[in-house]
N, C-alpha and C positions, 0 to 999 in steps of 0.2 A: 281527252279523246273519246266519248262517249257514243255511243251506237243506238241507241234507240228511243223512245218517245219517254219513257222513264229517267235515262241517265242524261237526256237534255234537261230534266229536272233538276238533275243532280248536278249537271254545271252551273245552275243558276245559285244552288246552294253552297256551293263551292266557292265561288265568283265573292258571298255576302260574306263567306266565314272568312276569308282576306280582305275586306272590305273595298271588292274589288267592282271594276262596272260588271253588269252582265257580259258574259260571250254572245258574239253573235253568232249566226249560222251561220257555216260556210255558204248554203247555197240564198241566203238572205245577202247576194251581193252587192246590192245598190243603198249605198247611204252607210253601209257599215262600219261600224271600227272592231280591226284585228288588232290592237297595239297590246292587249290584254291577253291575246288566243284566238283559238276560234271553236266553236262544235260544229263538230260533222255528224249528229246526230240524226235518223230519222226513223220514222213511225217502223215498226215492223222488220226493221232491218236483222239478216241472221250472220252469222259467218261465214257458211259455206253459200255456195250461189244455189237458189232454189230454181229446179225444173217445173217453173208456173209464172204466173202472172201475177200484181197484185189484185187486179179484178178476181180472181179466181181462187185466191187463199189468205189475200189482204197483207200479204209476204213483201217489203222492199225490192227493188230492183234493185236497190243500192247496197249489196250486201259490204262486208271487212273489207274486202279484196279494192271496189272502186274506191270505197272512202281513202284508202292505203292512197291509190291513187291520186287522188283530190289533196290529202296534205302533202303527198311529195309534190306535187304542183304549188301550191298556194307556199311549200319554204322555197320552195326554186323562185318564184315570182318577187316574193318579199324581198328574197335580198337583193333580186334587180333593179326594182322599184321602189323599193321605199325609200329610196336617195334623192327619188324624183319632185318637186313641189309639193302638194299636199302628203302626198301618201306617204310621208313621214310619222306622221302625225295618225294615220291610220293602219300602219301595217305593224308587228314586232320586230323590233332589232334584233339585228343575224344573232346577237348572244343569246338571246331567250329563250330560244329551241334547246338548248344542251340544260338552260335554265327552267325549263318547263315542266310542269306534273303533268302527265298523260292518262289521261283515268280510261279505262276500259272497262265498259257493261253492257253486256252483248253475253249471248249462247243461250236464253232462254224461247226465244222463236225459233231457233234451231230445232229445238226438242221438239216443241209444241207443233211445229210443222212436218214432222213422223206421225202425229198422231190423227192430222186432217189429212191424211194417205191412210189409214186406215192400219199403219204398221202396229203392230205390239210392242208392249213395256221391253220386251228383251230386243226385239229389232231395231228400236229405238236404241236402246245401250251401244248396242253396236255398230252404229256408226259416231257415237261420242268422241272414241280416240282422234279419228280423222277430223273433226269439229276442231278439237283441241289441239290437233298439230298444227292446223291454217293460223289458229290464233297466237300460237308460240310462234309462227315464223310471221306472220304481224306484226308481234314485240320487235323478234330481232329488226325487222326493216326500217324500224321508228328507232331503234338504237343505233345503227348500221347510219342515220341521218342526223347524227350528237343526240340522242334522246336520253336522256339518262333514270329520271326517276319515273316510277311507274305505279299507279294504285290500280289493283285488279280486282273487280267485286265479283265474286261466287254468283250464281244463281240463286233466285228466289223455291218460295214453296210453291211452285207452278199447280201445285192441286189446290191449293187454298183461293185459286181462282174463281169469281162466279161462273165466267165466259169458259172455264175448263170445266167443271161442274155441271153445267148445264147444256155443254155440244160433245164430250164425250161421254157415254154410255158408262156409267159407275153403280154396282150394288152397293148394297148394304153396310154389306160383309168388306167394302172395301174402302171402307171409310172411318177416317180415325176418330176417337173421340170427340173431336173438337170440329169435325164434319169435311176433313180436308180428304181428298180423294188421295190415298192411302199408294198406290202403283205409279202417278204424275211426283209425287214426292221423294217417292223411290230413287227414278230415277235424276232428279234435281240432286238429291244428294249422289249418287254416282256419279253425273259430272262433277260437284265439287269435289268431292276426292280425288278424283283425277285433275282435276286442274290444280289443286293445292302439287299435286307430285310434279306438274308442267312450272310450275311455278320455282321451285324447288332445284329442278334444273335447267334452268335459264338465270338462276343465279348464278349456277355454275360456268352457264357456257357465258355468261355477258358480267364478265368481276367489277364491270365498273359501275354497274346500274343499282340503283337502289329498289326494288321491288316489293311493294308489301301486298298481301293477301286480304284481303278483305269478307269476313263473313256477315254477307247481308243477310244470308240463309235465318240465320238464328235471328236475325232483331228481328225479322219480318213474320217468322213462327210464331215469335214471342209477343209479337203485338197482335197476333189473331187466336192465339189460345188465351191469351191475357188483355182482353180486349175490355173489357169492366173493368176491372182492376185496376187500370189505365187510361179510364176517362173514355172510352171508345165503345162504342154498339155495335151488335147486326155486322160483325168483318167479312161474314160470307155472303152478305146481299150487297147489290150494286146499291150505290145512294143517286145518282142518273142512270138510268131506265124505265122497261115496262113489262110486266108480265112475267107468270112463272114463279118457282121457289126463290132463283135466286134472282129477280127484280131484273131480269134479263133476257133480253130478244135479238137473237143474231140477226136480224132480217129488221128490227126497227130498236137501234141501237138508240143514245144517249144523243137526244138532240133530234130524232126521229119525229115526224109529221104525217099523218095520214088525209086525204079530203073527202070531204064529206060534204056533200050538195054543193062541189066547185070550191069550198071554203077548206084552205088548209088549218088542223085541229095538232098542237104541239102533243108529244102523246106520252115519247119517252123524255120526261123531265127530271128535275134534280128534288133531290128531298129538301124536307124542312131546312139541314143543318147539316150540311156538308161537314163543317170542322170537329163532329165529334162522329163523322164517320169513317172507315177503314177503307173499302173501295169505294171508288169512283164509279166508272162505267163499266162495269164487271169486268175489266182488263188492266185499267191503273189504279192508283192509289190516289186517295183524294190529296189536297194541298196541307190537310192536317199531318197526315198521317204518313206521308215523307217528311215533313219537318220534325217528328220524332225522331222515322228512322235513321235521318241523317244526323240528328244529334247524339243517337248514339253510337253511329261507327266514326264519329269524327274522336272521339276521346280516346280512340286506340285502342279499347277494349275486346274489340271484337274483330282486332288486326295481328296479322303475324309479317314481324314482328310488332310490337304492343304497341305500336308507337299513335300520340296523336296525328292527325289530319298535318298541323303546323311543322311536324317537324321532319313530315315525308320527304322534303326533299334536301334532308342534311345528311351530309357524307363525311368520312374519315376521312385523313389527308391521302392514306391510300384507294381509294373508293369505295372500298366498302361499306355496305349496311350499319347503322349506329348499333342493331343486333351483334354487327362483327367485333364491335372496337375494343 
């Protein structure tokens, strides 16, 4: 159950480490097959509902709250219809819902979209709680529907962004060794510690669900302070783009054209070698450099409880966590 242009990545990778087909989009409805899942993933999506447009902050319309919507429709539909002719064959049996990993990764355009309002790092902090109670009562609503096992991924280093780096205003003095904007990280880790505590108690109120913690935070630091060391260059410059420190123009993005005498000239393009670069288009991650990350949160190393990717969704006979047993 994935939320944004990043964790539709992450379904893909997910999908391969069960060597499973791809998910499709939920809103890719023609020609699809659900019988594996589905991602309701899309670009920009936050949790709470943003007061804008995405013309005007590039924010989803489709924050937690409609997607919420979209899968209680799409389990309501399924178990109408998929008795019917084909759509056997395309939708999931009613078991597979209670059967299912629900991955959730979302709350990082939350943040970032305090900061295209021109709020401050502590203004920002303070609507995080409310952030994090929409998304704890999102859990219960997918559990409250047989949902049972759940992966939650933390937020990233939202300073170690180029596109953060280069549209909000950062000194010097606020930048950490390794060039990541120092106050944008701050508060990344403030939501995760507060999501680890939401986490923590949702174990409590939901005893049958298995939920693990996931710290993306740390693999994603640690591939941009340890970027040589790691086979990886340049993590703070875009590898698609143009212009600027960090290879980056909000106004003629990745894929960006300008004309010149009637004749359109491609302008923000891709580098040499995408696969030994860290970002992409100053906002994701290249194809390289999520197939690390996701190799190493799948080993459980950087899960609470420690568990690998595979054995997220095994339960005691009483339901608790294999943490509990």
């Amino acid at each position: 159950y994935p939320n944004n242009y990043t964790a539709f990545r992450w379904g893909f990778l997910v999908a391969e480490s069960f060597g499973l087909p791809y998910l499709s989009a939920y809103l890719d409805s023609v020609g699809s097959n659900f019988s594996h899942g589905a991602n309701f993933a899309t670009a920009g999506s936050t949790i709470r509902r943003q007061n804008t447009t995405i013309f005007q902050s590039g924010v989803s319309p489709i924050s937690l709250d409609v997607q919420l919507v979209q899968f209680s429709e799409f389990h309501t539909r399924s178990k109408i219809i998929s008795k019917q002719g084909v759509f056997h064959k395309l939708l999931p049996k009613e078991d597979y819902f209670s059967k299912a990993l629900y991955t959730f990764d979302i709350g990082q355009n939350d943040l970032t979209a305090g900061y295209k309002l021109n709020l401050t790092t502590e203004q920002v902090k303070a609507y995080v709680p409310d952030v994090l109670l929409q998304l704890s009562e999102a859990v219960k609503r997918v559990y409250d529907q047989g949902g049972r096992t759940f992966w939650i991924h933390n937020t990233g280093p939202v300073g170690c962004l180029p596109y953060v780096l280069d549209r909000f205003l950062t000194s010097a003095t606020q930048l950490d060794k390794y060039g990541c904007g120092s106050p944008f990280n701050e508060v990344a880790q403030y939501f995760n510690q507060r999501l680890k505590d939401v986490v923590i108690q949702l174990r409590k109120q939901l005893p049958l669900a298995a939920i693990t913690y996931v710290d993306v935070y740390s693999v994603k630091y640690t591939l941009v302070s340890q970027a040589k060391k790691l086979g990886f260059e340049l993590p703070l410059i875009a590898c698609c783009g143009h212009g600027g420190k960090y290879n980056f123009n909000n106004s003629l993005r990745c894929g960006g054209k300008i004309t010149v005498k009637g004749k359109e000239i491609l302008i923000a393009k891709s580098c040499g070698n995408p696969s030994v670069r860290v970002n992409w288009d100053g906002i994701h991650f290249t194809e390289a450099a999520n197939k690390w990350i996701f190799q190493q949160i799948t080993s459980g190393s950087f899960s609470d409880p420690p568990l690998p990717l595979k054995m997220a969704c095994h339960l005691s006979k009483d339901g608790a966590m294999n943490k509990f047993m």
